[in-house]
N, C-alpha and C positions, 0 to 999 in steps of 0.2 A: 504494500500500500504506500504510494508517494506521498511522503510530506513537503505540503509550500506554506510559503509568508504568503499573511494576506494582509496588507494596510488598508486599512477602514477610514476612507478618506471624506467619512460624513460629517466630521469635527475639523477638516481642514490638517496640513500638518508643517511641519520648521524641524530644522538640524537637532536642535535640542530635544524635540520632542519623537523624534526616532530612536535617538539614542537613548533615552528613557527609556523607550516602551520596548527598545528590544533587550535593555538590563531587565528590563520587568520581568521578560520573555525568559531568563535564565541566562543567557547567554553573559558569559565568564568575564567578569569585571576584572579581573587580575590579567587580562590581555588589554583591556583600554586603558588600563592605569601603564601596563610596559611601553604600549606604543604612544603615549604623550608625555611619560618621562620626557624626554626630552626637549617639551617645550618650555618644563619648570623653569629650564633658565634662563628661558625669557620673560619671567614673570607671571606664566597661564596658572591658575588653580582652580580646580572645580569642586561642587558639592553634591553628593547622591542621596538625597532623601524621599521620605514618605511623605505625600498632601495629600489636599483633595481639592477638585476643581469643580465648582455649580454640584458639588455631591457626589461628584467621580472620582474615586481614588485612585491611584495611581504613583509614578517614579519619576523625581523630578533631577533632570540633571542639568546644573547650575553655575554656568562657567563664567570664573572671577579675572577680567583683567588686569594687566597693570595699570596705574595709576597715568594718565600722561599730562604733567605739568608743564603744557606750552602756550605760547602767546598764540591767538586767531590769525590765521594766514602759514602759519609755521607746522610743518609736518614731520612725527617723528615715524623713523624708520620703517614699524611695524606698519605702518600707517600706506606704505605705496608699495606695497609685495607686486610684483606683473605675475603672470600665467608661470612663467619660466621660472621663477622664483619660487614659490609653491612648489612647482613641478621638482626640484633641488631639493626641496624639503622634504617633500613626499618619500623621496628617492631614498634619503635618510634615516628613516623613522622604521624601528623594528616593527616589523609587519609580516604578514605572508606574503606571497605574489599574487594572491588573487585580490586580497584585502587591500592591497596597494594597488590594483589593476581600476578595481572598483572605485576609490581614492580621484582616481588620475581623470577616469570620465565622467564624474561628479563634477570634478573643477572644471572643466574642457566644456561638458556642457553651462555650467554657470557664468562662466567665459564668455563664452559667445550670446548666449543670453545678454548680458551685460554690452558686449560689444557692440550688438545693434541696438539696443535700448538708446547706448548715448553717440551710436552713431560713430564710432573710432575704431580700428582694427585689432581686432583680438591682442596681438601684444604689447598694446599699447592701456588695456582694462585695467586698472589695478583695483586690489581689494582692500578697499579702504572703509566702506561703508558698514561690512561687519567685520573691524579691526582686524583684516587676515586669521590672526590666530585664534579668534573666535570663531570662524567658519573651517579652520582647517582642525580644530579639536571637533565639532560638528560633523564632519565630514569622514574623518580618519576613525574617530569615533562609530560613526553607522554602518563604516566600511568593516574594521576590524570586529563588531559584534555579528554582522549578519553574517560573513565566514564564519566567525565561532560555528554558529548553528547549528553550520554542514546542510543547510538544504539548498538546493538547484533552480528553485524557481520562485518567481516571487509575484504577486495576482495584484494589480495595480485597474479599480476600474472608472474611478471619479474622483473628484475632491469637491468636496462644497466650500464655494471659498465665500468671503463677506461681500458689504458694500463701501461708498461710502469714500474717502483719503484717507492718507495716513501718512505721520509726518517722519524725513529719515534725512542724512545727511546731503539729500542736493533740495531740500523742501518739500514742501507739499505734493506729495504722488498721489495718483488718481488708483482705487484697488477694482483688480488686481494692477499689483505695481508693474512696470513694463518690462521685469527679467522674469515675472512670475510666468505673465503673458507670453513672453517669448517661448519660455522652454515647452509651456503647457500645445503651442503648435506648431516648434518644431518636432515635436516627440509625440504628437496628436494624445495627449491625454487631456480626456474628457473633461469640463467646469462645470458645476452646477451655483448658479449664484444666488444666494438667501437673504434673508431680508438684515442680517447680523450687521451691524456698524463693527469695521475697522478688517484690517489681516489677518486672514486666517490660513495661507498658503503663502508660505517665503518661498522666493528664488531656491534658498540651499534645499529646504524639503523636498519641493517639488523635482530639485535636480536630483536627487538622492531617489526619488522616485523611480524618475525616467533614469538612471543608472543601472537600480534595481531590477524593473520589471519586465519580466519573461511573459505574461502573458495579459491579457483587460479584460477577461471571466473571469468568474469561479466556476469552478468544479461542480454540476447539479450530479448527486448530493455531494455535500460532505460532511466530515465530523471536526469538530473542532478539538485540537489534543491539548491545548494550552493558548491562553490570552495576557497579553501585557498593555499596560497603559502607559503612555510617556504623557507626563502634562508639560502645557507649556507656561509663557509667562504673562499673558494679557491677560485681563476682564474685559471682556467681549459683554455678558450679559448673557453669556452660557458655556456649556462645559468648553474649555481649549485644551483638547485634550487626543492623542493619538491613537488607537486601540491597535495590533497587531497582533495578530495569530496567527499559533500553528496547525492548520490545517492538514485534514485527510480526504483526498481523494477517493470515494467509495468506488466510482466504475473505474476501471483497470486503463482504460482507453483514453488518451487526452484529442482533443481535433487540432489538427495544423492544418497550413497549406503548402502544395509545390509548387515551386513558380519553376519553370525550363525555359529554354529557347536553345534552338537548334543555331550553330553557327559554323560559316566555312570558310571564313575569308579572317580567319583572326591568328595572331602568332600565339605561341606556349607564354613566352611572357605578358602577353597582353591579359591571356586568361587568368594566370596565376594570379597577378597583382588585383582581375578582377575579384577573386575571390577571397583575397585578403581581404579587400574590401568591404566584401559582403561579410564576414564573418564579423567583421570589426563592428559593425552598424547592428549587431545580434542574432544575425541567421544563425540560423540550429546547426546546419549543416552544410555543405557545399561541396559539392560532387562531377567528375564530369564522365561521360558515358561516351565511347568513340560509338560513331554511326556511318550511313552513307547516305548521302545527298544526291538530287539531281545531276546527271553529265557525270555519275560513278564517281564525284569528289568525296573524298575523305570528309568527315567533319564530327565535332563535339556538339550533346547535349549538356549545356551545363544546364542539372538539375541543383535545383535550393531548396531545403526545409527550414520552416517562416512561420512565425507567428502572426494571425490574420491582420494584427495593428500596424507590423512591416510591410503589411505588403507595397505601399504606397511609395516608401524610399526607397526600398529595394530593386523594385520596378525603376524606378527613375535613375537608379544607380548603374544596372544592365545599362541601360540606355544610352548614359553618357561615358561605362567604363569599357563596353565591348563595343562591337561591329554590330549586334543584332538590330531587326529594324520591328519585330515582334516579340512580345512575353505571352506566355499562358502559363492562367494559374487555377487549381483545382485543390478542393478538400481533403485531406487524407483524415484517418486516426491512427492513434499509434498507440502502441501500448509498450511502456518501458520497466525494466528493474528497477527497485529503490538503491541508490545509490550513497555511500557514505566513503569518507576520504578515513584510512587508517595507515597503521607506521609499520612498517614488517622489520622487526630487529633482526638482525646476521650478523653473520662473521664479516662481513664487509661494511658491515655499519646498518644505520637506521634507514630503512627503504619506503617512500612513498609508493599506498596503492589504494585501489578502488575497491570497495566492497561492494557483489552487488546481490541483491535477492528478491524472490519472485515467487512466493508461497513457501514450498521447503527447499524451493533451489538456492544455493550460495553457490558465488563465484569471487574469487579475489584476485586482481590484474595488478602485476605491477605496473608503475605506470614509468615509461619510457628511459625521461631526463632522468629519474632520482637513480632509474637501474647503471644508466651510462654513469651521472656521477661516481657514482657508489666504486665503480670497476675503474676511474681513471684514479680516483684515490686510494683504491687499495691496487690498485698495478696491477690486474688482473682483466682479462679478455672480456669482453661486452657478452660473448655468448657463456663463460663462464658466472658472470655474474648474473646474467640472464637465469641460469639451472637455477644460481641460491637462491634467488629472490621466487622461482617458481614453487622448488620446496618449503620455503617458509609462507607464502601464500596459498600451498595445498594445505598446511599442515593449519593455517588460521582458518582454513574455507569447512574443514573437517571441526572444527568446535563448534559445541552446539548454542 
């Protein structure tokens, strides 16, 4: 049975209050405390406790800046971080690689957000409005908990945001503010707008959304295996408050779509880079199939697996990263293994792998890079280290 995050985007949601509701969720405080070590000494402290919001309880987490005693017009350091900056910092900060990956197109999309709101070139944005290291403990914060988790997909399908202005360092914005705006249609997630006076969807939530979300259903049925509440910091005049669960998929089958297009007029590097491309933007998958064309020419289907809210980009992406002059796309279902990330200890050291299971089936995969690691530090053959890591992933596939 698959377990996903579902953000319950009926209360609206902000950096702060992800990262709440996913400590709510369990997920391992002793990995967000390791990964912002390091901004302590720049001054960041935060605080994790218990409130309650319009009668909603919940986990409040409450990040303390430093102090900055300067004259109006004068800006201190923390104050004009660019993209590339962050991006250096990020680089830094103990993390995993996927919690850092996660990290990285958070900022990238808040970035560009930002960049066309005021109209200047993504390198040129700085994050100054929520003091850099307020949004990168926000950010690294939501990254590093929702890896804790271990789950693979995350169900993103509204936010209900307010009405109304709201007041922030360039004056008076109109809500939603115009990074909230932007992300919400470059990344096509849905607004619903309610009658609430003030914000209730920041830029960084939203981005942390659109970073997150594998798919904009839920599951008909599911069970709910666990709920966490992040609150935030306004009085709105109702609950501001995140709810997040862990969900269970009851039917076995999730629905995608495949998008193809047949092409015969493109080089191998043209494709490849295509589908870096694609992957990078959240296709599932990307695949290419040799065929044969009209006039006996050779030619590639590159087929893609796509969640129905990509199909939009993805499609526009074929278009302008290959030769094709058509796409077709159609429904599939699939039905997948439950998936969990585990460590295979050896004599060659600690090996990443894949757990996976499917009623009484286990299967445990080592997974590639950590087996290559593993054998260029212990001096040892790819395919030897290959055996050890298969023997210690039979012998964990074999516990019950």
């Amino acid at each position: 049975m698959q377990t996903l995050l579902y953000l319950d985007g009926s209360c609206g949601i902000s950096g702060d209050m992800t990262v709440a509701a996913l400590l709510d969720l369990g997920a391992d405080r002793a990995k967000l405390d390791a990964a912002l070590v390091p901004l302590a000494a720049e001054g960041l402290s935060y605080e994790i406790s218990r409130k309650a919001s319009h009668g909603l309880a919940g986990c409040d987490f409450d990040v303390h800046l430093p102090e900055h005693h300067h004259h109006e017009g004068e800006h201190h350091h923390h104050d004009h971080r660019h993209l590339a900056d962050v991006e250096h910092v990020l680089g830094h900060l103990p993390m995993t690689d996927r919690a850092r990956a996660i990290a990285l197109r958070t900022f990238r999309i808040v970035a560009e957000a930002e960049a066309k709101a005021h109209g200047v070139p993504l390198e040129e944005v700085h994050f100054h409005e929520v003091g850099a290291l307020d949004s990168i403990a926000d950010i690294v914060g939501a990254a590093v908990l929702f890896d804790d988790l271990g789950v693979q997909e995350c169900v993103v399908t509204r936010f209900c945001e307010g009405t109304g202005t709201v007041v922030c360092a360039h004056g008076e914005l109109p809500v939603p503010v115009p990074a909230t705006l932007n992300v919400a249609q470059a990344h096509a997630i849905p607004l619903e707008i309610t009658a609430v006076r003030g914000e209730r969807v920041t830029p960084t939530g939203i981005a942390l959304a659109a970073a997150l979300r594998t798919r904009d259903t839920l599951p008909a049925p599911f069970t709910v295996a666990k709920v966490g509440v992040g609150l935030g910091k306004r009085d709105i005049g109702a609950p501001n408050a995140l709810r997040a669960m862990l969900i269970q998929a009851d039917g076995p089958a999730e629905r995608l779509h495949v998008l193809e297009a047949n092409i015969d007029d493109s080089t191998g590097e043209v494709l490849a880079a295509a589908a870096e491309h694609l992957l990078a933007l959240g296709a599932r998958d990307v695949c290419f199939i040799p065929c044969t064309m009209k006039k006996g020419r050779p030619a590639v289907i590159i087929q893609i697996l796509a969640d129905e809210s990509l199909l939009p980009t993805l499609t526009e992406t074929l278009f302008r990263e290959t030769t094709t002059i058509g796409v077709r796309s159609y429904p599939v279902t699939r039905t997948v293994m439950a998936r969990e990330s585990v460590t295979l200890h050896t004599a060659i050291g600690d090996i990443a792998a894949k757990r996976c299971t499917h009623g009484d089936l286990t299967r445990v995969y080592p997974e590639y890079e950590s087996v290559r690691a593993a054998a260029q530090s212990a001096g040892v053959s790819l395919p030897e280290a290959f055996a050890i890591a298969q023997s210690a992933a039979q012998a964990l596939a074999a516990q019950p």
